[in-house]
C-alpha positions in Angstrom: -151.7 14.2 106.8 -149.6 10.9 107.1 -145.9 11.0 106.2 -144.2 8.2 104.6 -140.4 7.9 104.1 -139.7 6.1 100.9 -136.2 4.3 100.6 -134.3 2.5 97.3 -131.1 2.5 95.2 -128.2 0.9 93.3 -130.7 -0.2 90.4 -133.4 0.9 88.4 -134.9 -2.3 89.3 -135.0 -1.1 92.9 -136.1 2.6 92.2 -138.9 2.5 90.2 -140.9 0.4 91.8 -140.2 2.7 94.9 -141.2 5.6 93.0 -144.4 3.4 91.7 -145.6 2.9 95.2 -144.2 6.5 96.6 -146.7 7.7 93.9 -149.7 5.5 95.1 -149.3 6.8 98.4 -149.2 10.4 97.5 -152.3 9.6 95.2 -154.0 8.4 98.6 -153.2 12.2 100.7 -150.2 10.7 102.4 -146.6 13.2 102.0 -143.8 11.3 100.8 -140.2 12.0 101.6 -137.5 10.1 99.1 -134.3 9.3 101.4 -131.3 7.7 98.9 -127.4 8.0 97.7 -126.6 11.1 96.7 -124.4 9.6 94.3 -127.1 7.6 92.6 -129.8 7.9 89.6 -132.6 8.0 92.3 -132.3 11.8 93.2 -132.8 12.9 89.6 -135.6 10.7 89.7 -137.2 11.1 92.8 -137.3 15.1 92.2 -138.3 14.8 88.6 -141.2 12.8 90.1 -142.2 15.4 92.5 -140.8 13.9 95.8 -138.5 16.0 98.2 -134.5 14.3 98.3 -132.8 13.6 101.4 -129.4 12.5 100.4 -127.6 10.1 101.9 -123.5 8.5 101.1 -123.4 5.1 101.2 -121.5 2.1 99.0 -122.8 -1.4 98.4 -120.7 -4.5 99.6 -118.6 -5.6 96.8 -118.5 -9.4 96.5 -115.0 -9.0 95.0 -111.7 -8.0 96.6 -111.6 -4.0 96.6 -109.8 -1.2 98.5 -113.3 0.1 98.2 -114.6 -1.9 101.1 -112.1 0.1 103.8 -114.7 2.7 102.8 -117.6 0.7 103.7 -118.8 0.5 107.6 -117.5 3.8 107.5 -120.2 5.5 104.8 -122.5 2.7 106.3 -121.9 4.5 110.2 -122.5 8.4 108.8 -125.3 7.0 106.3 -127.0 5.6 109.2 -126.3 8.5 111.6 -127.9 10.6 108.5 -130.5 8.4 108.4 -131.6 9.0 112.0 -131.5 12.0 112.0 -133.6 13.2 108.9 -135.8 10.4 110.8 -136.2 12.3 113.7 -136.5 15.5 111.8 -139.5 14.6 109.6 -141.0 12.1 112.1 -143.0 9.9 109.6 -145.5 7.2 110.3 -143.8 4.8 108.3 -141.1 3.7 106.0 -141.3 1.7 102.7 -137.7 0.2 102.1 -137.9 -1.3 98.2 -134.4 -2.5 98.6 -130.6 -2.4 97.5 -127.9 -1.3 100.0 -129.4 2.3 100.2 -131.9 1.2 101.9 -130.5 -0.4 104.5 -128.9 1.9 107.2 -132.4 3.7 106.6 -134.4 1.1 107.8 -131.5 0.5 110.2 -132.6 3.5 111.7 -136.6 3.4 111.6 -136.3 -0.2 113.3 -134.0 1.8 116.2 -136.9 4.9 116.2 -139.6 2.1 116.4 -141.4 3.7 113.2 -143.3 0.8 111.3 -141.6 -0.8 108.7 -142.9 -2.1 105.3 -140.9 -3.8 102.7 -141.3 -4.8 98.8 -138.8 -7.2 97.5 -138.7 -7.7 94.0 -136.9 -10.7 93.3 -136.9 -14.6 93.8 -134.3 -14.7 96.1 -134.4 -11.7 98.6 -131.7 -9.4 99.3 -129.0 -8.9 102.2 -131.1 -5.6 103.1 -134.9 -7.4 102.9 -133.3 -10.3 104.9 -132.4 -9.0 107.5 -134.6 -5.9 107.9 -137.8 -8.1 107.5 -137.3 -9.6 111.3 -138.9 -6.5 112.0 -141.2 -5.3 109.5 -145.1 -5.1 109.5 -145.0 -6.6 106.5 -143.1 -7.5 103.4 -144.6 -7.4 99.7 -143.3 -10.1 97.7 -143.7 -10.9 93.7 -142.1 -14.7 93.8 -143.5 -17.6 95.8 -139.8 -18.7 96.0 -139.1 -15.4 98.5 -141.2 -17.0 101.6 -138.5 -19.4 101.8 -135.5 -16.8 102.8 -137.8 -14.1 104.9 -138.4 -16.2 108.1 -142.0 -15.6 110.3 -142.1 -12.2 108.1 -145.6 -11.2 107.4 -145.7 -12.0 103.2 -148.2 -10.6 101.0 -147.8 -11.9 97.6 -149.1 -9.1 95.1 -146.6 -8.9 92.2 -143.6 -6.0 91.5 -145.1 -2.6 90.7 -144.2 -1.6 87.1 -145.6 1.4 84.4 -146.3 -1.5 81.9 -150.5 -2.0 81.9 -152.3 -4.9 80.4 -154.5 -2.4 79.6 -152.4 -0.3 77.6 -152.8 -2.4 73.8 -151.7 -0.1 71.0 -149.1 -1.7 69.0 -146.0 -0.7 66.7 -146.9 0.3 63.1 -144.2 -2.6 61.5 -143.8 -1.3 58.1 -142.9 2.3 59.9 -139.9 0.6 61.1 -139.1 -2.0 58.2 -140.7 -5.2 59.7 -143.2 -6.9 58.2 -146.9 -7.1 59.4 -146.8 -11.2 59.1 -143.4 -12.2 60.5 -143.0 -13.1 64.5 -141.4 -10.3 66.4 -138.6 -11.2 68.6 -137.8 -8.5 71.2 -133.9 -8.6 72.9 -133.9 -7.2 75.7 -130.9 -5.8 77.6 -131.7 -3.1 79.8 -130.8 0.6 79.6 -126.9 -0.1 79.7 -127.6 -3.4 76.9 -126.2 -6.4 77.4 -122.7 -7.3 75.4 -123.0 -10.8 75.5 -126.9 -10.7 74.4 -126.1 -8.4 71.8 -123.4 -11.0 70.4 -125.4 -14.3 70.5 -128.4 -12.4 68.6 -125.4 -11.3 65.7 -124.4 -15.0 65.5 -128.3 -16.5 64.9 -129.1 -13.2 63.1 -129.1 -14.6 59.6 -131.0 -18.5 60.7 -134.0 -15.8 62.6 -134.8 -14.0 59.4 -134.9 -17.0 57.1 -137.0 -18.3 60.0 -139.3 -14.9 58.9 -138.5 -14.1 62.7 -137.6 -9.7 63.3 -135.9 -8.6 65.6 -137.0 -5.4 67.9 -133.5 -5.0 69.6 -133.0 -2.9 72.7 -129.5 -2.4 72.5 -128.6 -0.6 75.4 -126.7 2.7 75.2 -123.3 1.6 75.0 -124.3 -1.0 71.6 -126.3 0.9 69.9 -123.9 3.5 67.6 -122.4 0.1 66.8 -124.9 -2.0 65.9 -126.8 0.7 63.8 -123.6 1.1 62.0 -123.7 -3.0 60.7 -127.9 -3.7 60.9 -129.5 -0.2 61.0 -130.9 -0.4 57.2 -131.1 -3.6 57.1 -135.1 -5.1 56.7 -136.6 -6.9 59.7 -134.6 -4.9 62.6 -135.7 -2.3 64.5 -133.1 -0.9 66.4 -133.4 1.3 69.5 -131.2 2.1 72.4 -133.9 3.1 74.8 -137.5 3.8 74.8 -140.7 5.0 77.0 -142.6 3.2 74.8 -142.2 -0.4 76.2 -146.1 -1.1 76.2 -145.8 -0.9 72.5 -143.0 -2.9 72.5 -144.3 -5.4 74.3 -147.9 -5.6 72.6 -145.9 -6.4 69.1 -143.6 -8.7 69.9 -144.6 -12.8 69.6 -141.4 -13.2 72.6 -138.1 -12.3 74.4 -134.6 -12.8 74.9 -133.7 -10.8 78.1 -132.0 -11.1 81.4 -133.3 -12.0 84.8 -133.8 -8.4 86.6 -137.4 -8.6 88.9 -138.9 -5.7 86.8 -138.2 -7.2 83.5 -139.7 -10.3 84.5 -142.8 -9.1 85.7 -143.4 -6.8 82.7 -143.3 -10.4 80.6 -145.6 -11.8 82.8 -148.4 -8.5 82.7 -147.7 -8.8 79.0 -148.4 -12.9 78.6 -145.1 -12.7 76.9 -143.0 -16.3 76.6 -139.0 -15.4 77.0 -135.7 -16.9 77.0 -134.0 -16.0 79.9 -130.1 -15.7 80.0 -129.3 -14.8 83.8 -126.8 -12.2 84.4 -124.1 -14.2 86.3 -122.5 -11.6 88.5 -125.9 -10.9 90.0 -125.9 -10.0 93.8 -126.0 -13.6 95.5 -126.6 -14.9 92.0 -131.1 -13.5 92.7 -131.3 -13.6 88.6 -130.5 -17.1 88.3 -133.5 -17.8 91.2 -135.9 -15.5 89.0 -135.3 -17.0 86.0 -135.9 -20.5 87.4 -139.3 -19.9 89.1 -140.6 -18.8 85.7 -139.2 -21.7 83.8 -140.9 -23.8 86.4 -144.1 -22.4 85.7 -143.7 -23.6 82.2 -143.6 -19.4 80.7 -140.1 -19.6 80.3 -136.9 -20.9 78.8 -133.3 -20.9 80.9 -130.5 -21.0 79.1 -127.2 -20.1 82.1 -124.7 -17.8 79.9 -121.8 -20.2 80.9 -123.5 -22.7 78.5 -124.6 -19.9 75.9 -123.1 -20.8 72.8 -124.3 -20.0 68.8 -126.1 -23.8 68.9 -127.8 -23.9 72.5 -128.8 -20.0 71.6 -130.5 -21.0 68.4 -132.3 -24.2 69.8 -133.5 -22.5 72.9 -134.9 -19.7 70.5 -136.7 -22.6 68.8 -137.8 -24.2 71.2 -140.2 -21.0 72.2 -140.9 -20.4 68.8 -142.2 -23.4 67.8 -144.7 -23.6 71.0 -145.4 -20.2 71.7 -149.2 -20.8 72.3 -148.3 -23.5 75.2 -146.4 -21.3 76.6 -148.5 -18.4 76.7 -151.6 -20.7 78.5 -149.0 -20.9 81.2 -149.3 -17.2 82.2 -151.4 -16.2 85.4 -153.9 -13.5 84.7 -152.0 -10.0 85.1 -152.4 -8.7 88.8 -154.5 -5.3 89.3 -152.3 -2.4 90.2 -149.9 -3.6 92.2 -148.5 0.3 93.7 -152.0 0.7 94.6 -152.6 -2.2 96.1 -149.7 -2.1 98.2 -150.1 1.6 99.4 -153.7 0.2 100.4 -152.9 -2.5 102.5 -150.4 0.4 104.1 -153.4 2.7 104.7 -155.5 0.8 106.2 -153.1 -0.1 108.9 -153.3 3.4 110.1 -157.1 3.9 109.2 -156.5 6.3 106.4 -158.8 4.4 103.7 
């Protein structure tokens, strides 16, 4: 049996496609080994998934003034002394790196043990840790055309972000179960697990002008929101309220479009879904990589940018509009959804070692 080590952290964003693809490979005979901070949401994942948990300590790079970076080179150091030696110990034929700072001293130390190394970067503009590690990768799966520009000679294949959200998957929300009407559009905010404040707020200030428009709101408030917001809007007709949900494909096949930030995963879901969005980048980004998702949609004519320096009550509402109003030229835009794209990836993996 082949033995894959698996390695991603900081972000959902980073983890579950990780665990998509850790998955695929499993599904294809190979053993997977999950390596990530043992400080981070990816062990509870990773085991609740099935995997076997190597911890490792390490701490992202701040891009801020912080006694927390003294820390730093030395967690990097024991992370990647750690690393090497689970490396050694479990002597896999390959590792997967899916990005974020845990990653990196882990495929620090496969490119020093000469194991192969493939990478999937999720986002427009790639990461510190893809950067630098592609140099020496077999390959690196990209979702954004935009990535080739920042990755060198690297070997790209172009196959999308893997996600659980299925154009296959078509069952919708009943609306008058949660007190929206069955004729109305359907906008769906979207901020994430933690929410979004400043989201949250601009969709308060256009709440009244969206329902005169006979526009609903199905509002992922985030955890920290939500008590809050049900408190002001939870009986009131035309929002459905929710803090967090595994029931995004519903989500998804009932709204008419988005307002959401720029994370890789979010982005792609829209884009399996055919679903047109306003796009309000989160600012403090790493090396601002939300902005440069955003954009590449908005390019491609599925999108609408709107920076949050220049969100206001006015530019929110117009923007809003502006989708609206054109929602079926927008939708042509869309690419046909790629096929599976864990599977696809832990394919192209196997063959290199003449497993499939």
């Amino acid at each position: 049996m082949n033995k894959v080590v698996i390695s991603a952290g900081g972000t959902g964003g980073h983890i579950l496609p990780a665990l998509a693809i850790a998955s695929a490979m499993r599904d294809l005979g190979w053993e997977v080994v999950y390596i990530g901070n043992s400080v981070g949401m990816e062990e509870g994942l990773a085991v609740n998934a099935g995997f076997r948990f190597l911890p490792i300590q390490v701490q992202k790079l701040y891009r801020k003034l912080t006694w927390e970076h003294i820390k730093f080179p030395f967690l990097l150091l024991s992370s990647y002394n750690n690393s090497k030696k689970y490396l050694k110990a479990e002597k896999p034929d390959a590792f997967i790196g899916c990005g974020g700072f845990v990653s990196g001293p882990v495929g620090l130390a496969a490119g020093k043990l000469n194991i192969p190394i493939y990478l999937q970067e999720q986002n427009s503009y790639p990461g510190i840790t893809t950067k630098y590690l592609a140099k020496k990768a077999v390959t690196v799966f990209t979702a954004y055309d935009n990535a080739a520009k920042y990755l060198g000679k690297a070997k790209l294949l172009k196959c999308g972000n893997p996600t659980g959200i299925s154009p296959s998957l078509t069952e919708k929300l009943n609306p008058e179960k949660f007190g929206l009407s069955p004729d109305s559009k359907k906008l769906l905010i979207l901020g994430g697990s933690q929410g979004s404040v400043v989201i949250n707020k601009a969709v308060e200030s256009i709440l009244e002008e969206l329902l005169e428009r006979n526009i609903e709101i199905i509002w992922q408030t985030g955890k920290h929101n939500y008590l809050e917001l049900k408190q002001k809007y939870g009986d009131r007709k035309g929002i459905f309220l929710f803090a967090f949900t595994d029931k995004m494909n519903e989500m998804y096949n009932t709204a008419d479009f988005a307002v959401c930030r720029a994370g890789a995963l979010t982005l792609s879901e829209l884009q399996i879904k055919k679903l047109p969005a306003l796009i309000v980048p989160l600012p403090t980004a790493a090396e601002n990589h939300q902005y440069y998702n955003a954009k590449e949609l908005t390019e491609k004519g599925m999108a609408v940018l709107l920076e949050q320096r220049f969100l206001t009550k006015t530019s929110f509402l117009k923007a809003v509009d502006e989708i609206s109003n054109n929602l079926e030229s927008f939708r042509l835009n869309f690419p046909e959804p790629k096929s599976d794209v864990a599977k696809t990836i832990a394919l192209t993996i196997s063959k290199d070692f003449g497993t499939c």
